[in-house]
N, C-alpha and C positions, 0 to 999 in steps of 0.2 A: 500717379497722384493719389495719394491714400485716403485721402478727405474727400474723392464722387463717391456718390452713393451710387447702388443699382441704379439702372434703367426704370422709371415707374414708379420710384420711391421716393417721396421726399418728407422733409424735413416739416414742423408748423410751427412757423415760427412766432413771436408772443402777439401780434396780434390774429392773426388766423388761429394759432391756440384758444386765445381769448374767447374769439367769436365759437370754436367751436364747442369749448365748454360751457359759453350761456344757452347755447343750441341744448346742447346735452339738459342741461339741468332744466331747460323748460320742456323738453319733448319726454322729460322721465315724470317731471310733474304733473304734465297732462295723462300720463299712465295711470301715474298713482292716485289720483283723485278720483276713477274708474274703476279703482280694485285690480290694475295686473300689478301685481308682486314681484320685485326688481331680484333678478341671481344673475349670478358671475358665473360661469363656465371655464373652463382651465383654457390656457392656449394651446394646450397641447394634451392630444388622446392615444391610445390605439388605437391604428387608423381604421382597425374591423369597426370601430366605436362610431369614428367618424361619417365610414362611406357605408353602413349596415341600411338596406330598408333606401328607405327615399333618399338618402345620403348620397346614389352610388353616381347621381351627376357629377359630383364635387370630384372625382375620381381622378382625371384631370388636370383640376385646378390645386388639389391640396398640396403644401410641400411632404415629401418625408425624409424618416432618418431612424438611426438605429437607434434603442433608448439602453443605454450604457448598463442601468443594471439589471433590467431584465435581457434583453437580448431580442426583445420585439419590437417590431415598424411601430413610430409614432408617427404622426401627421401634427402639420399645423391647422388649426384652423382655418378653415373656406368660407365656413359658415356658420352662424352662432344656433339656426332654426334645428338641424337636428341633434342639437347639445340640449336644446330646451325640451326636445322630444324624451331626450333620457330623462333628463331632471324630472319631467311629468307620468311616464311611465315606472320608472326605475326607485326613485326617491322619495317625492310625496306619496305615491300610490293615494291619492284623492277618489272617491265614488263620484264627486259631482264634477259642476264646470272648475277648472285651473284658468288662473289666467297669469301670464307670466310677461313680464317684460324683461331686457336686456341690453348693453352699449357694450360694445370690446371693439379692438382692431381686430382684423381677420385678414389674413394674407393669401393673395394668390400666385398662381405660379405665374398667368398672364394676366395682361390687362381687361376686364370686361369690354372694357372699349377704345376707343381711341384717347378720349377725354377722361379715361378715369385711370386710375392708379392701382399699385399692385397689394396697399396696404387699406384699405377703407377705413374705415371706424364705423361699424355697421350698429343700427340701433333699431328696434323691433320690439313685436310684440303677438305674443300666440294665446289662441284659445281652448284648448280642449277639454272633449268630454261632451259637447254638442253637435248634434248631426246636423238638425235646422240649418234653414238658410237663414235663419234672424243671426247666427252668430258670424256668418260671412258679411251681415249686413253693418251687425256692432264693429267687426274689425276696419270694412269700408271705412265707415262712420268716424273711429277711432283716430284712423291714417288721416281724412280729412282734417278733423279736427288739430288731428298736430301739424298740419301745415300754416290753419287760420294762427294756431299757436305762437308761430313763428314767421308769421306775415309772407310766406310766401304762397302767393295767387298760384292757386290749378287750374288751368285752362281746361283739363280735358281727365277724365279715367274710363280707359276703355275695359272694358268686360270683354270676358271671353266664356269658355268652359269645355272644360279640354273632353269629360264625356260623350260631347257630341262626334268629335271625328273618332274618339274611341269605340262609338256603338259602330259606327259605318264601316270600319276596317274589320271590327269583327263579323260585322254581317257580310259582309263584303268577301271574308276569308281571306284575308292580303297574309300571304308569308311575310314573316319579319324581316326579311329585307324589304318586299316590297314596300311593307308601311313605313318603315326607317327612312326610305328614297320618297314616298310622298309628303311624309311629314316635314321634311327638309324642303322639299318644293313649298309645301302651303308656306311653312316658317317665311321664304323666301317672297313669296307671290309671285311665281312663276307662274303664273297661269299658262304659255306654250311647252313648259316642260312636263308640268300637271296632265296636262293634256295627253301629251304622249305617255306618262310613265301611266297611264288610267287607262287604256287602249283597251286594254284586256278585262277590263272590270266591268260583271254586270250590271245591267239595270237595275232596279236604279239607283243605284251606289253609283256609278261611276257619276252620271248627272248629279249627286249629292254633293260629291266631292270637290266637281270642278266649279260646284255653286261657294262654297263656303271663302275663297277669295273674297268672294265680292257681295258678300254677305256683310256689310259694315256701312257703318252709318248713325242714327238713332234709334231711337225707338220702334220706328219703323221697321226696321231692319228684323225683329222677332216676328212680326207678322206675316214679313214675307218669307223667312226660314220655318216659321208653321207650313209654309203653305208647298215652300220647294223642296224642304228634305223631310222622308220618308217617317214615317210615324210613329218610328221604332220607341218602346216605352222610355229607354232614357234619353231621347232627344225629347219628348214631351216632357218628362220633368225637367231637364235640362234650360230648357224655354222657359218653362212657368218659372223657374228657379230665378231666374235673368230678369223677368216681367214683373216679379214679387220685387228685386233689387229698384229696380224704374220706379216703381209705383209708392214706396215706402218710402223714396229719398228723393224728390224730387228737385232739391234746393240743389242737389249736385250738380255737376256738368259729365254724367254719363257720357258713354256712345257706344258700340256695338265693334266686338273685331273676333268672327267666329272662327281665324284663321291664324290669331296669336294666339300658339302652343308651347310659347316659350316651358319650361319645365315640364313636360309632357310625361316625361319617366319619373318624376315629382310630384306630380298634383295628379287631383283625381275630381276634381269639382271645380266649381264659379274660379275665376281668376281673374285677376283684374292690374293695371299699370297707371299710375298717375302721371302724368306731363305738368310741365308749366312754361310760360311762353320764353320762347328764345332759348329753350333749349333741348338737343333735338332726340336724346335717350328719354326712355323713360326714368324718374329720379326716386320713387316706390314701386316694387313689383310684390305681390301678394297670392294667397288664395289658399284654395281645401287643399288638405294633405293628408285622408284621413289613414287610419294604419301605422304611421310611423315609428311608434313604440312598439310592434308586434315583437321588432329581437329580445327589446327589453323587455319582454314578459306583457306587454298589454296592449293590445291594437285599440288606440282612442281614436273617433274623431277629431278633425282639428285644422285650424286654419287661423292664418296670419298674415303678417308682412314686417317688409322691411325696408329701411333708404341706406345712404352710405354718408353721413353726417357733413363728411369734407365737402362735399359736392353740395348739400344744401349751405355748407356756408360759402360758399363760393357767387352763390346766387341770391341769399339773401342780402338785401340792404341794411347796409353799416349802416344805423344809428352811429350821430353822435355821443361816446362815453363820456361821463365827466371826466375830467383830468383827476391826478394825482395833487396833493397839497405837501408843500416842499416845508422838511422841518429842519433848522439846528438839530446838533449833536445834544441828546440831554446832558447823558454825564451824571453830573447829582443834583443835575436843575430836575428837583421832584415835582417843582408845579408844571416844567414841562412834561415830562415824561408822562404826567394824570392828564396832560389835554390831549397828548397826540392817543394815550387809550381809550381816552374816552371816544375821541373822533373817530377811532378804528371801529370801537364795539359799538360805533353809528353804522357804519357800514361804508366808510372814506376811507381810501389810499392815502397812506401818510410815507412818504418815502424821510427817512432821515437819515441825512447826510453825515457819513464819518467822520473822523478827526481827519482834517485835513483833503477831503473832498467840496469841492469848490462847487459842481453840478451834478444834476441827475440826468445819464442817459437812456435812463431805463424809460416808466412811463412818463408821459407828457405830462408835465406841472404845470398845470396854470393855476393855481392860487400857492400861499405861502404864511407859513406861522411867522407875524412880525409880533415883535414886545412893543408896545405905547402905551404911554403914563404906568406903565410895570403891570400889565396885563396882555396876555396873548392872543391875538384877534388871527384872523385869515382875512387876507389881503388879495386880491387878484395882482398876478403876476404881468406887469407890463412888457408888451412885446418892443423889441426894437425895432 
């Protein structure tokens, strides 16, 4: 059958289209009235381009293939974040903050989850060129704000910061398998396997360790990571870093998860995953990623995020849209032809029917250009 598509792919068809392009152009609006400046990225790089530096998770995930006139691996795009990284290192070369935003599809080889797809339409936005935590706090802030944008409630953004299990392994001394095998356990919340694979780890790192599980909760939860894990300088900034995010946003719905390292070969600072109710991934994932640019010539500061568009229109609530307004064929009826542009350059769906088309089955009409006493009015379309 030549017409299924892959496993993981599909189609969007005109209204989930719809919904995703009103998605798009409010969440690019809420960018651009902030100052990040909207680029396009190619779908396709050398993949050294693509998995260079913080990239090299995507490793994995990226397709490749041979690019015919050169003779070198291209990749498709996994991820639109270290494309923005060249653009910011590579292109602008900017001395101050860059702030950039983005929308493309981005292809993976698997699915991120069960519920999600192999084609996203990822939409983001980064910052660099600032080390501060205020600029982790703007992109927070940012992410929020494009949700209120687009009416869907956050139940929850949990914080992490991936520094802290990175000070304790290197105090710790864990060889890179060992820390590979625990960091898979925290990811997991094993704590019985954590347990064992720590056996060998001294005090008090291994207590450090087997604490960060269960190191979650609110606010709270900083106060007692002050007090349970060791005082090494970058878990104290770490902490304050986390307490300055609480303290500055309070209108948020924080919570504390010192034990989600998701991107951990990625990020290097605060991190953070938004939720919303009734559904059970997180639907934004963000955070620092400073260095990124080093291949390209410039290691910046920098920190972002990003969602997968499909997936928030899947969850946002359809408004209802107006319908379409159903016209006659003009022809060389020039007074119709002036009302159905005028009605378009209002911002109205005017479908007009061909020579010899009876209905519209495209969008839903419910109103309709009638002529009475030799003038053209719109009419609501009566149902049967």
């Amino acid at each position: 059958m030549n017409w299924l598509l892959p496993e993981y792919i599909a189609d969007a068809l005109p209204a989930e289209a719809a919904r995703i392009e009103r998605l798009r152009r409010t969440v690019l609006d809420h960018f651009q009235v902030r100052g990040f400046e909207f680029v396009m990225p190619p779908m396709l790089e050398y993949l050294e381009s693509l998995l260079t530096g913080a990239g090299q998770d995507l490793q994995l995930r990226t397709f490749k293939l041979v690019d015919q006139l050169s003779g070198r691996t291209m990749g498709v795009r996994a991820d639109i974040t270290p494309q923005a990284a060249r653009i910011d290192a590579h292109l602008l070369n900017h001395q101050g903050v860059t702030r950039l935003s983005y929308c493309g599809s981005v292809l993976h080889t698997l699915p991120a989850s069960v519920s999600a797809g192999r084609e996203p339409v990822q939409i983001g936005a980064e910052l660099y060129g600032y080390a501060g935590i205020e600029a982790d706090l703007d992109i927070i802030r940012l992410m929020a704000g494009a949700f209120e944008a687009v009416k869907l409630p956050i139940s929850r953004i949990d914080l992490g910061h991936v520094g802290i299990f990175r000070a304790l392994a290197e105090a710790a001394a864990l060889p890179q398998e060992a820390e590979d095998l625990v960091l898979s356990l925290l990811q997991a919340k094993d704590v019985p396997g954590l347990s064992e694979a720590c056996a060998e780890v001294v005090s008090p790192y291994r207590e450090a360790l087997l604490a960060l599980p269960l190191l979650y909760g609110g606010v709270e939860v900083l106060a007692r990571a002050a007090a349970e894990l060791p005082a090494l300088p970058a878990i104290v900034a770490a902490l304050d870093g986390l307490r300055h995010v609480f303290e500055a946003a309070p209108e948020l719905p924080f919570s504390v998860d010192l034990s989600d390292l998701r991107g951990y070969h990625y990020h290097n600072g605060v991190v953070f995953a938004a939720y919303c109710p009734g559904y059970p991934a997180a639907i934004a994932l963000g955070g620092r990623y400073d260095g990124a640019g080093k291949t390209f010539g410039r290691a910046r500061p920098a920190t972002g995020f990003s969602m997968d568009l499909r997936e928030v229109a899947r969850l946002v609530v359809a408004g209802r849209q107006p319908g379409a307004i159903l016209a006659s064929y003009a022809g060389h009826d020039k007074l119709l032809a002036a009302h159905i542009a005028a009605l378009r350059a209002q911002g109205e769906v005017v479908v007009e029917l061909l020579p010899g088309e009876t209905a519209c089955e495209g969008p839903v009409c419910d109103r309709k250009l009638a002529l009475v006493g030799g003038q053209w009015i719109i009419e609501a379309i009566q149902e049967d």
